[in-house]
C-alpha positions in Angstrom: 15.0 -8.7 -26.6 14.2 -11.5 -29.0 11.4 -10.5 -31.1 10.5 -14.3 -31.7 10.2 -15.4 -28.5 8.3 -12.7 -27.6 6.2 -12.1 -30.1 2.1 -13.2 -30.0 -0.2 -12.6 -32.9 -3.9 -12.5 -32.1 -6.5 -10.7 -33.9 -7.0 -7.9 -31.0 -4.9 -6.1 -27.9 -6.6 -8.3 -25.2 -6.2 -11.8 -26.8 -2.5 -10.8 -28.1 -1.8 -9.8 -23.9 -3.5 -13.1 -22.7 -0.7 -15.0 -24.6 1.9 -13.1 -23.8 0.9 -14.1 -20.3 0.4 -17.5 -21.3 4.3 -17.7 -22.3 5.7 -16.2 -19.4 5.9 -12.5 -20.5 4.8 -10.0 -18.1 4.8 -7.3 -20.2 5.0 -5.0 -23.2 6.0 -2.5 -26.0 3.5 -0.3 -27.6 5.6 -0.4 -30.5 5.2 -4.3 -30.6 1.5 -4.4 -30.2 1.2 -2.0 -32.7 3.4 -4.3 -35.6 1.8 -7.8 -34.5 -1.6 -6.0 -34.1 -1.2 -4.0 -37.5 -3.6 -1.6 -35.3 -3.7 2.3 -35.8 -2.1 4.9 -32.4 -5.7 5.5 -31.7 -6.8 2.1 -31.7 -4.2 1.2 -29.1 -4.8 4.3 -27.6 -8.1 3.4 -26.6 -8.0 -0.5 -26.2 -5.1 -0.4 -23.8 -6.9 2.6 -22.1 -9.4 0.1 -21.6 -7.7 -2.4 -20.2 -5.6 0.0 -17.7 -9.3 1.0 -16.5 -9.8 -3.1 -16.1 -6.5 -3.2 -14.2 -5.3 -5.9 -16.9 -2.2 -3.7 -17.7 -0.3 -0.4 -15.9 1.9 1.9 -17.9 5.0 1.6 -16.2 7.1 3.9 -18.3 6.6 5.6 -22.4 5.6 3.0 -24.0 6.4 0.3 -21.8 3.7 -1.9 -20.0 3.4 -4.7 -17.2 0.5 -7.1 -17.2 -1.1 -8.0 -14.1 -2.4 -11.6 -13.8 -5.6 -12.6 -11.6 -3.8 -13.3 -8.7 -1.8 -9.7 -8.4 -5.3 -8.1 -9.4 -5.8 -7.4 -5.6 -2.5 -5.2 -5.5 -2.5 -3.7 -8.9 1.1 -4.5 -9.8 3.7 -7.4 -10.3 6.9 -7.3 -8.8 9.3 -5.0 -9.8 12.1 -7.7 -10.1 9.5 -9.6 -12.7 9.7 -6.5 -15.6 12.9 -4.4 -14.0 15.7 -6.4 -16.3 13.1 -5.9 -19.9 12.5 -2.0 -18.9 16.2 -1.1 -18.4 16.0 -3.1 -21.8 13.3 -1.0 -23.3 14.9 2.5 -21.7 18.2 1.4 -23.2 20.8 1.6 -19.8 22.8 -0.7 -18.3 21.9 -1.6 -14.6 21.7 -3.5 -11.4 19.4 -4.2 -8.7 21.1 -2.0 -6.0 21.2 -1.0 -2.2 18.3 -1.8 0.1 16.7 -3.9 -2.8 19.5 -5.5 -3.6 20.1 -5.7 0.2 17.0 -7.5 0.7 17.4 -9.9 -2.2 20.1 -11.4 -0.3 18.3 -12.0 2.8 18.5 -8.4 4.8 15.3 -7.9 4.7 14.3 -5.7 8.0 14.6 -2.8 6.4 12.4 -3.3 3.9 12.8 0.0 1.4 9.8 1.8 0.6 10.9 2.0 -3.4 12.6 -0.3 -5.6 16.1 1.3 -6.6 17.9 0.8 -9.3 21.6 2.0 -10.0 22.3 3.0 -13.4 25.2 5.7 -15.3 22.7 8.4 -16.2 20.0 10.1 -14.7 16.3 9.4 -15.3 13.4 10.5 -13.5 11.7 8.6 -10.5 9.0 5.9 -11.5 5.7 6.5 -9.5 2.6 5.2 -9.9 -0.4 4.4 -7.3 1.3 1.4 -6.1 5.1 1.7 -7.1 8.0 3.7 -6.7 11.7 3.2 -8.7 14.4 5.5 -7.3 17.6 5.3 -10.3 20.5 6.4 -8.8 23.6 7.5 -10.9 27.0 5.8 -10.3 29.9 7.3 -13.1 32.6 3.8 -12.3 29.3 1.6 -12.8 31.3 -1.0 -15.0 33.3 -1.3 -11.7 30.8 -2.6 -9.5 30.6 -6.5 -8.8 27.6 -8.3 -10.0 25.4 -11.2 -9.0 22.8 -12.9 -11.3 20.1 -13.6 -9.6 16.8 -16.3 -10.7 13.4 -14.2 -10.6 10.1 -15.0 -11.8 10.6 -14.5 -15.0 14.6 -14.4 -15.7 17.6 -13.0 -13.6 18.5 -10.2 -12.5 21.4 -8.0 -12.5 22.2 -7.6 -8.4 25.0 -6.3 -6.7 27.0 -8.5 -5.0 26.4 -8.6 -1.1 30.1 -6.7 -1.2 29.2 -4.2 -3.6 26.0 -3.4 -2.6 27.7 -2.9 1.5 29.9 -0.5 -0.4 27.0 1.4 -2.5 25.1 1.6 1.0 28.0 3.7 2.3 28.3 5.9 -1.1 24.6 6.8 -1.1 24.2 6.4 2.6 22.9 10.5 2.8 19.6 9.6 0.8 18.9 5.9 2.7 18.2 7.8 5.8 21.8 7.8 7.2 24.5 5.6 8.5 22.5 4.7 11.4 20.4 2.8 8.7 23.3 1.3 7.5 24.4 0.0 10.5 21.1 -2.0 10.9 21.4 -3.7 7.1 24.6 -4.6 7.8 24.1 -6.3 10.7 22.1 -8.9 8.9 23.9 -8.3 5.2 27.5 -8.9 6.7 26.1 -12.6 7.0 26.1 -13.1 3.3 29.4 -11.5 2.8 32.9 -13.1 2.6 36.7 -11.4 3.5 37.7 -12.3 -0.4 34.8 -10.5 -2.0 34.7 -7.3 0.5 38.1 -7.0 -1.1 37.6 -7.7 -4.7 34.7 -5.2 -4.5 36.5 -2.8 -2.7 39.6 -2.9 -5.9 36.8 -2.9 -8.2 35.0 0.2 -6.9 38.4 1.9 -5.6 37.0 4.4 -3.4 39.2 4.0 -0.2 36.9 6.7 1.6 34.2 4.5 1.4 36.2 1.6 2.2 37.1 2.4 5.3 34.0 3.6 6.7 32.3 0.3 5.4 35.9 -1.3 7.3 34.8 0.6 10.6 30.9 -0.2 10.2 31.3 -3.9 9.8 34.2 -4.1 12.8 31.6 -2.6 14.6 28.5 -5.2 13.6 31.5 -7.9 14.6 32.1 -8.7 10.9 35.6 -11.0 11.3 37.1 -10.7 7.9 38.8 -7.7 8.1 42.3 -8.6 8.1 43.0 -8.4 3.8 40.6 -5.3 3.7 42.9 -3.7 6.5 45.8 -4.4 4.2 44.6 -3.2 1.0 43.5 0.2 2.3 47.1 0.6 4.3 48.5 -0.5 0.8 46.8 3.2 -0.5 48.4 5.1 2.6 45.3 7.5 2.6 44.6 10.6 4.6 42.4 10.1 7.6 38.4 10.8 6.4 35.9 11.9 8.0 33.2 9.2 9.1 30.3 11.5 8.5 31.3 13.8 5.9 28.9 16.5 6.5 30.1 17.1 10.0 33.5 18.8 11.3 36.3 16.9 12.5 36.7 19.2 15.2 37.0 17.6 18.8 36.5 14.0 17.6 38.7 11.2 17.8 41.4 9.1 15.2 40.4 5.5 14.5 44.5 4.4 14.0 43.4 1.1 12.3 41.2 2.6 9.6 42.9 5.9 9.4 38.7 6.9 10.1 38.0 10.4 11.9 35.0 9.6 14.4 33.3 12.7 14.5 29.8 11.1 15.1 27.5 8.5 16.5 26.5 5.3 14.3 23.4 3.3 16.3 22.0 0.4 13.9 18.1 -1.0 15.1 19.0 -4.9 15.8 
């Protein structure tokens, strides 16, 4: 973060977060207030206690804190995609704006996700607060995963590409409700995507598993740029995979073109 454009001296807490506002910063450090301020722990202690109680400010995460303007009073909180880039920032991990919220940054928007989620390399412990909920998820290759810049209110964001995020949706499918879910975002996320960035972001994440369940899920949503996808994963000569890995393979059926064992049911909701 650069310390001069962010920093705001006034002689008290309330006046120093009223220009902050006024330059288009929608939050804060404690250890910042505290240098500008040249104010004591219990001082801040007790004027940013204050104006929690005023709902001027929320404590998002140690020592990190989002103000809320007049007209976000009503709901208590900003945006998550307004502070999300400066807290990853402030916790000190890379990241990106990842599966149903990165879904519904680029238009897929009928499933709207009950939490904000975030995909990062290490684990850290689910934001919650009254009004908001950030679910990190952990992803080792995270370096491999395509990326999108996209404008927010008050920057851009780090957002995986429509691609990338199809392929993240299969990975983490278990804790998104299932792939019946996935089917559904698809349907409107395959809109966004192209044939030459499925395959970049299927090199770049190099899971062929994954790959060709996502392969089989878009053929099904009538996705038509399958033919260099196709190639690639016949390029890896993989073993045929299960399509729902927590079932047996017992009984169900060989999908020749993605080398995909059908061994359940996939219904999307459009």
């Amino acid at each position: 973060m650069d310390n001069d454009k962010h920093r705001a001296v006034t002689a008290d807490l309330p006046g120093w977060v009223d220009v902050r506002q006024s330059r288009g910063l929608y939050f804060f450090v404690r250890e910042e207030a505290l240098s500008d301020l040249k104010m004591t722990e219990m001082a801040f202690r007790k004027s940013v206690s204050r104006l929690a109680d005023k709902g001027r400010v929320v404590r998002i995460h140690s020592g990190f804190y989002c103000i809320i303007p007049l007209e976000y009073e009503a709901s208590g909180l900003i945006p998550p995609e307004w502070f999300i880039d400066d807290l990853m920032a402030h916790i000190g991990q890379p990241y990106y704006v990842g599966l149903l919220s990165a879904a519904v940054l680029h238009g897929a928007g009928h499933q709207q996700p009950q939490q904000f989620q975030v995909v990062t390399t290490k684990a850290l412990r689910e934001i919650r607060t009254r009004r908001l909920s950030i679910r990190f998820f952990v992803k080792k290759r995270h370096s491999g995963t395509k990326l999108s810049r996209i404008k927010a209110h008050t920057g851009y964001l780090a957002v995986s590409t429509p691609e990338a995020t199809a392929i993240d949706l299969i990975r983490y499918a278990r804790f998104l409700g299932g792939l019946d879910r996935v089917l559904t975002v698809l349907q409107e996320l395959a809109e966004t995507m192209t044939a030459a960035g499925l395959v970049e972001a299927a090199v770049a994440d190099g899971n062929v598993a994954f790959a060709q369940r996502l392969g089989w899920l878009l053929e099904k949503v009538g996705f038509s740029g399958l033919t260099e996808l196709t190639r690639w994963i016949n390029k890896k000569k993989p073993f045929p995979t299960r399509l729902e890995p927590s079932l047996p393979a017992k009984g169900a059926i060989l999908d020749s073109r993605w080398k995909l064992i059908i061994n359940g049911s996939v219904e999307g909701d459009l």
